[in-house]
C-alpha positions as CSV (number, residue, x, y, z in Angstrom):
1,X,-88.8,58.0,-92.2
2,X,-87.1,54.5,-92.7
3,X,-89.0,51.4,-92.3
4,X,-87.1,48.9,-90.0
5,X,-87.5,45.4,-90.2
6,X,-85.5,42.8,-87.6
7,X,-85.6,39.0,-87.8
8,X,-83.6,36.2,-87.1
9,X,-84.4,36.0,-82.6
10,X,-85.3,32.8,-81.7
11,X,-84.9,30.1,-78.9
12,X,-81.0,28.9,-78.1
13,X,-79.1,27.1,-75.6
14,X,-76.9,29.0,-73.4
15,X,-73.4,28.7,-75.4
16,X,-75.3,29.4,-78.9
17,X,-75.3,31.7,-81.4
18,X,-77.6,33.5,-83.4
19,X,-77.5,35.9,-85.9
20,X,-80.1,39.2,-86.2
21,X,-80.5,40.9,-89.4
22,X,-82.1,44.6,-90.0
23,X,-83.2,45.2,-93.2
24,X,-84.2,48.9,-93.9
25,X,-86.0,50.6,-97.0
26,X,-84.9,54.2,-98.1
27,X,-81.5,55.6,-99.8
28,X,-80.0,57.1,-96.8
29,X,-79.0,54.0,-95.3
30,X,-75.8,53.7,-96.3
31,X,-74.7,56.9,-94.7
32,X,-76.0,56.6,-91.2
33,X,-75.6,54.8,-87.9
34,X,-78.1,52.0,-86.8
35,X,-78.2,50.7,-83.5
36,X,-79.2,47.5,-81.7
37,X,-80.8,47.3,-78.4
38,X,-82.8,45.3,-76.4
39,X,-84.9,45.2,-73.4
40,X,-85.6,42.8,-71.1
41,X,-88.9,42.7,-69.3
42,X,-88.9,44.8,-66.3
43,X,-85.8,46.8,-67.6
44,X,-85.0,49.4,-69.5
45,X,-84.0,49.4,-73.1
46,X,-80.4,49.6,-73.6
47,X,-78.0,50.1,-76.5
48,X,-75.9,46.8,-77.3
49,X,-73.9,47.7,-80.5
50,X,-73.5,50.8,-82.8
51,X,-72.4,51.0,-86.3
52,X,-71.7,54.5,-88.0
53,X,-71.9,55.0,-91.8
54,X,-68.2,54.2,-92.1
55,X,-68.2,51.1,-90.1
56,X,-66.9,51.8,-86.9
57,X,-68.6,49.4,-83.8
58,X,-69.2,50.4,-80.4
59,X,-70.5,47.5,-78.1
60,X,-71.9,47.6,-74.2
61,X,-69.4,46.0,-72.1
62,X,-72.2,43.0,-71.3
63,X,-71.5,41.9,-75.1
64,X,-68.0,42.8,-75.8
65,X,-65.9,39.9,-77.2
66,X,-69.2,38.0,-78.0
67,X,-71.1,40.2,-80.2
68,X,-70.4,41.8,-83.8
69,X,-72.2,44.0,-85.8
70,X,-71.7,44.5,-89.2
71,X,-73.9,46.2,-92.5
72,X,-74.2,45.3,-95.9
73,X,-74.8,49.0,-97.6
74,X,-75.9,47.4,-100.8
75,X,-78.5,45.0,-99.1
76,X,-79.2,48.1,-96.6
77,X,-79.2,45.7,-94.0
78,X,-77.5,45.6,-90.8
79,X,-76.8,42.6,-89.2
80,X,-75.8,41.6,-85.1
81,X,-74.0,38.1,-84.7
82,X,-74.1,37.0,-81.4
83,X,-71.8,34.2,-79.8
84,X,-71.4,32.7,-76.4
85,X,-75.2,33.6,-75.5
86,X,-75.8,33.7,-71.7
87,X,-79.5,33.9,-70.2
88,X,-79.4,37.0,-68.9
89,X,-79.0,38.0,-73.1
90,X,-82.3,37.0,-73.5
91,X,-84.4,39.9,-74.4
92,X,-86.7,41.8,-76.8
93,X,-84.0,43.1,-79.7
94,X,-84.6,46.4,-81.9
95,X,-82.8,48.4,-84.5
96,X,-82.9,51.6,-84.7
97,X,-81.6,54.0,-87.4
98,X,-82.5,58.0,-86.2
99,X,-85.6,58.2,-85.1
100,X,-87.0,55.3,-86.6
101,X,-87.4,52.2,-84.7
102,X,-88.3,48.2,-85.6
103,X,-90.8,46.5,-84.0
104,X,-88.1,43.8,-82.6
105,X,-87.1,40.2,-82.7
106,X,-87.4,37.7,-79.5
107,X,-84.4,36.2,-78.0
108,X,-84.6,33.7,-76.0
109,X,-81.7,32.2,-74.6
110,X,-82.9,28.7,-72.0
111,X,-82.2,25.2,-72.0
C-alpha cells in the first residue's frame, strides 16, 4: 500500500490561488493515476482532477479552466494548482492513488 501525504491547503481570498502537493512513498508511482477530491461538509466527496501514469488530466466541470494538475514522477509527487478560487471551493482536499487515500489538506477559501 502507498503512503499519501497532501499539504499546501490553507486560508485564501476568493480570487486566490493555491497550490496542493501529494507526495507518495513506493516505486509504483510513476505508473499510476492519482486523483484529487474533496468534500465539503455536509456533502459528498467528489473527484476534482485525474492524472493517469502518462499524463493525461480529467477535471470536474466546477474546476475546469481554473484548476491544473500535474506530477513530478521523480519527486513521486503530484501536485493540484488552483486559480480563480470561489467559496463554494472550499473544502476538505484528498489524494488518492488506488486504494490508498491521504488524510487531506483544508481549504479554505473567505474573506
Amino acid at each position: 500500500q502507498v503512503r499519501l501525504v497532501e499539504s499546501g491547503g490553507g486560508l485564501v481570498q476568493p480570487g486566490g490561488s493555491l497550490r496542493l502537493s501529494c507526495a507518495a512513498s513506493g516505486s509504483i508511482f510513476s505508473v499510476n493515476a492519482v486523483d484529487w477530491y474533496r468534500q465539503a461538509p455536509g456533502n459528498q466527496r467528489e473527484l476534482v482532477a485525474h492524472i493517469s501514469g502518462g499524463g493525461a488530466t480529467v477535471y470536474a466541470d466546477a474546476v475546469k479552466g481554473r484548476f491544473t494538475i500535474s506530477r513530478d514522477n521523480a519527486k513521486s509527487t503530484v501536485y493540484l494548482q488552483m486559480n480563480s478560487l470561489k467559496p463554494e471551493d472550499t473544502a476538505v482536499y484528498y489524494c488518492s492513488l488506488g486504494v490508498s487515500w491521504g488524510h487531506g489538506t483544508q481549504v479554505t477559501v473567505s474573506s
